[in-house]
C-alpha positions in Angstrom: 26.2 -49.9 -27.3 22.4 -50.1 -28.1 21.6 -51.2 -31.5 18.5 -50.0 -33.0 16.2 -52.1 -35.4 13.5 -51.0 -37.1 11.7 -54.0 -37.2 9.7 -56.8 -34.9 12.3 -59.1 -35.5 15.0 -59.6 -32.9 18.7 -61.1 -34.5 17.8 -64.4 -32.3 18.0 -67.3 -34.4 17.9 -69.8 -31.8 14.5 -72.7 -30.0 12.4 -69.2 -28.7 11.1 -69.4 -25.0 8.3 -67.7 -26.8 7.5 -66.9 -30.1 4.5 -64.5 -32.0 4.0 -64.7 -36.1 1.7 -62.2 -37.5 -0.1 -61.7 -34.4 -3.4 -60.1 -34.9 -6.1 -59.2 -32.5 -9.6 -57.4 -33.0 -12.4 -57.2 -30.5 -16.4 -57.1 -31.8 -17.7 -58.1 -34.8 -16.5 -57.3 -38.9 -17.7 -53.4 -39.6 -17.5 -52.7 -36.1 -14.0 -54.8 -35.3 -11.8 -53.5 -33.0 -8.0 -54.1 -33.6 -5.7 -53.9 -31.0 -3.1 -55.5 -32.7 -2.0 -56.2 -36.3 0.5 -58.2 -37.6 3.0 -58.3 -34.3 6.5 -60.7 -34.8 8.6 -60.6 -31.6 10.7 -63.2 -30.1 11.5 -63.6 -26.9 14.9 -66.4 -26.0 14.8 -68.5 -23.3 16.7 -66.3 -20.1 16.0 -63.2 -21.9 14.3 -60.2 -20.2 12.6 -58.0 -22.8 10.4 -54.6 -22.0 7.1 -54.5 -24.2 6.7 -50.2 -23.7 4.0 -48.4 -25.5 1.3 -45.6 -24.6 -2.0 -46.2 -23.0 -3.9 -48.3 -25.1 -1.7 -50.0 -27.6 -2.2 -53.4 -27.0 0.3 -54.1 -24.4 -1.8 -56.0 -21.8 -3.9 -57.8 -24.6 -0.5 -59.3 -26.4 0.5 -60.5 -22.4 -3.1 -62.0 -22.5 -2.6 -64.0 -25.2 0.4 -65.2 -24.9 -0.8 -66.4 -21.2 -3.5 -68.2 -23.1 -6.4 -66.2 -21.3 -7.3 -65.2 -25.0 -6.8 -66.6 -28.4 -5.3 -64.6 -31.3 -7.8 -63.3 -34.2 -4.9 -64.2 -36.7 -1.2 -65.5 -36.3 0.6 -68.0 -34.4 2.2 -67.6 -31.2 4.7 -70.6 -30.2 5.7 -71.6 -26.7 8.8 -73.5 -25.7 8.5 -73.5 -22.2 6.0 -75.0 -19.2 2.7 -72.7 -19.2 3.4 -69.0 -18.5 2.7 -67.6 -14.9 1.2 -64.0 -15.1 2.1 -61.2 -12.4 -0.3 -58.4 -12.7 -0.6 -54.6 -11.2 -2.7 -56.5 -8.1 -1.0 -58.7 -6.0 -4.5 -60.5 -6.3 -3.6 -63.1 -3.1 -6.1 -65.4 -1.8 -7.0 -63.3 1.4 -8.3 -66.3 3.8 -4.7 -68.1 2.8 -1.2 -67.3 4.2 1.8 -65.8 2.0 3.0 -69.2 2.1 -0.1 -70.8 1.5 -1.0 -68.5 -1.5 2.7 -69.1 -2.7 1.4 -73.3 -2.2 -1.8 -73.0 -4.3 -0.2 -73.2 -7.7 2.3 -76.3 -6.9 -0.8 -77.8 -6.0 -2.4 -77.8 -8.7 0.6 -78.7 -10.2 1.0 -81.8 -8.7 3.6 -81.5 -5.8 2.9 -83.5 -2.9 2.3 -81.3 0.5 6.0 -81.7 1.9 7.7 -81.1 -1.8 5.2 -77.8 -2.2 5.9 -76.7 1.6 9.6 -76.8 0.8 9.7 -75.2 -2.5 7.4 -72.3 -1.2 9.8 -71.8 1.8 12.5 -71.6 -0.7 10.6 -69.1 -3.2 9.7 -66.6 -0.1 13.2 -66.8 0.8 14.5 -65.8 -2.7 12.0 -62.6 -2.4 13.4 -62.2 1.1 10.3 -63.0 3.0 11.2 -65.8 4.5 10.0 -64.7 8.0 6.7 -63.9 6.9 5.2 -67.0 4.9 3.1 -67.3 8.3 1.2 -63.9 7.5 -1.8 -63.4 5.6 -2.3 -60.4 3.2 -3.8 -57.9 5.3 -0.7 -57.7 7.7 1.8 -57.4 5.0 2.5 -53.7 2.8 1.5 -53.3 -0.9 5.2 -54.0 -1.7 5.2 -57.3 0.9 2.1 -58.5 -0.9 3.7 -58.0 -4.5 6.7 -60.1 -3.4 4.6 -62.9 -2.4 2.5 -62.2 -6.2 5.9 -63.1 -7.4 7.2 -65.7 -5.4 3.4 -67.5 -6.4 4.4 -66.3 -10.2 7.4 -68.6 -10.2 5.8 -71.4 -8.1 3.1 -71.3 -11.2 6.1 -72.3 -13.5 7.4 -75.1 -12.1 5.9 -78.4 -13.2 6.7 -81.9 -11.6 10.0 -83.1 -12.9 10.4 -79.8 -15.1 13.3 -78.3 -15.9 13.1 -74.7 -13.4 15.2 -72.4 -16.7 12.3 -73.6 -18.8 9.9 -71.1 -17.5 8.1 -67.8 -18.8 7.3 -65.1 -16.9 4.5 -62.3 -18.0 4.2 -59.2 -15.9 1.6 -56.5 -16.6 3.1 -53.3 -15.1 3.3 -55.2 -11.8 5.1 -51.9 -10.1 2.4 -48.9 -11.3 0.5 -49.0 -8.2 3.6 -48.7 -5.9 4.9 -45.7 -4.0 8.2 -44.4 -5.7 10.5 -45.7 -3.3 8.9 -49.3 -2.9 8.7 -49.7 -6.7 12.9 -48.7 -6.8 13.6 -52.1 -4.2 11.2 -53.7 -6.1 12.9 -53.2 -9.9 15.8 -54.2 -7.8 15.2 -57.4 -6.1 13.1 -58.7 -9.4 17.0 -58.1 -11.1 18.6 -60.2 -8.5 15.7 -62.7 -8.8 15.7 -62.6 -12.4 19.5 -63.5 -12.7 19.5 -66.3 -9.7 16.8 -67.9 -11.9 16.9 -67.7 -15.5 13.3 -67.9 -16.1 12.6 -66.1 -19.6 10.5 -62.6 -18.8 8.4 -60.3 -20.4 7.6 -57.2 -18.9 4.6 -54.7 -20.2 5.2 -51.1 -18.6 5.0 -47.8 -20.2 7.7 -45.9 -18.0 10.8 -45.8 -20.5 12.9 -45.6 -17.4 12.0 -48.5 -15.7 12.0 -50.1 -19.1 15.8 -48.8 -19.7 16.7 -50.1 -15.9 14.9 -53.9 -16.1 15.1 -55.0 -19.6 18.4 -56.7 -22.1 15.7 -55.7 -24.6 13.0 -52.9 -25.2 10.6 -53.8 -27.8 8.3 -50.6 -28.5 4.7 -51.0 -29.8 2.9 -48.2 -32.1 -0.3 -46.8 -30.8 -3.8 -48.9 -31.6 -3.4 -51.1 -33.9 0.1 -51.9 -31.6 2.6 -53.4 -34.2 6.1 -53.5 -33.6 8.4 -50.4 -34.8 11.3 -49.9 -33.0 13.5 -52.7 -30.9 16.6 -51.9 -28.8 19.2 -54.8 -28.1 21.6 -54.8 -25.7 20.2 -52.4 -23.1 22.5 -53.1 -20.2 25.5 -52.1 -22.3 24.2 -48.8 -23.1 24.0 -45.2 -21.2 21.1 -45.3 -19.3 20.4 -41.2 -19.8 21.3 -41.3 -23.6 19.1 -44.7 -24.1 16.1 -43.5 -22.2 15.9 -39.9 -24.0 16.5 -41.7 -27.2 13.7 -44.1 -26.3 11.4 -41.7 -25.0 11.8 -39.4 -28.2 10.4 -42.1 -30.2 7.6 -42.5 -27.6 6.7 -39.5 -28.2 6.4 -39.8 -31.8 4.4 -42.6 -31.8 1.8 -40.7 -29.6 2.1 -38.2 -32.1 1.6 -39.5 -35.0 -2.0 -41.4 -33.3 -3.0 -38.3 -32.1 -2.8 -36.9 -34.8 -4.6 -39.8 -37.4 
């Protein structure tokens, strides 16, 4: 059964693979300040998959941002407990002139691994997204859903560290599905599950479809509209009905959009 809480705060009381305090975010200067986000608490445990769902707009991408450290917060504190956080974004964004298993390489290298430790755990990696017959390809001769496979076989290499423990890890994805034809983005929900569980890397997920939300996630967090601020969490996802949970969810959608269309 879902439990619903009407607060940013999860009932984890446990070392957070990642945790934010009074987030807050504005863009441009005082008078003319932005704020994207205000005042955002969310934890996320280590192993735990959580859903960040919101409409267009509400700060989604920008929270992912800064926990990745790509920006800093305006206010707040936002603790990490894990090896830096590997980002997976709507772009496969692969090196081009590099092979799937090269591109897959590129972060153990800068990691540290020596060539024949990097070779191997890339081999492994593009065998855990089933590609293990096409690390010799470059980008142009795989599909979009190929190429997003090897975005998240390079995602995981980017959390490994030299003599790191592998279940310490964080993974941030940005709607890393939207651009996918229906059927490719279904496999693709699927074998990110199976990857998820083989693994136990920590993950949070940004998307604003409620149903793939309802289908990935142990928990959806749901932000307001701009200024995005925590209002609604749902716990325990897997345990509830998917139909009942995703109406319920998607009726409180709708009301935040509601209520910031109509401010």
């Amino acid at each position: 059964m879902t439990t619903t809480l009407p607060t940013g705060r999860s009932n984890f009381t446990g070392a957070a693979a990642v945790r934010l305090d009074g987030v807050r975010k504005a863009f441009g200067t005082a008078g003319r300040a932005v704020v994207a986000l205000d005042g955002v608490d969310l934890t996320v445990a280590p192993g735990e998959f959580v859903c960040l769902l919101g409409a267009s707009g509400c700060g989604k991408s920008t929270l992912l941002n800064l926990v990745a450290g790509l920006d800093a917060p305006s206010a707040g504190e936002i603790t990490l407990n894990t090896s830096r956080p590997a980002v997976m974004f709507q772009e496969a964004a692969l090196m081009p002139w590099l092979t799937a298993a090269r591109n897959v390489e590129l972060p153990l290298r800068l990691a540290g691994f020596g060539r024949a430790e990097r070779r191997e755990k890339a081999a492994e990696l593009l065998e855990l997204v089933r590609l293990n017959g096409a690390g010799g390809k470059r980008p142009h001769e795989l599909s979009g859903g190929m190429r997003q496979r090897v975005a998240l076989a390079r995602a995981l290499a980017a959390t490994l560290r030299v003599g790191g423990d592998p279940e310490q890890s964080l993974l941030l994805m940005d709607e890393p599905f939207a651009a996918l034809d229906a059927i490719t983005r279904d496999v693709l929900q699927s074998e990110l599950l199976r990857v998820y569980r083989s693994t136990g890397t920590s993950v949070l997920f940004v998307t604003h479809d409620v149903r793939e939300a309802v289908r990935l996630g142990q928990r959806v967090v749901l932000l307001s509209s701009r200024p995005g601020r925590v209002v609604r969490e749902w716990t325990d996802v897997p345990l509830a009905d998917a139909e009942e949970l995703t109406e319920e969810i998607t009726g409180h959608l709708r009301e935040v959009i509601s209520t910031h269309a109509a401010a």
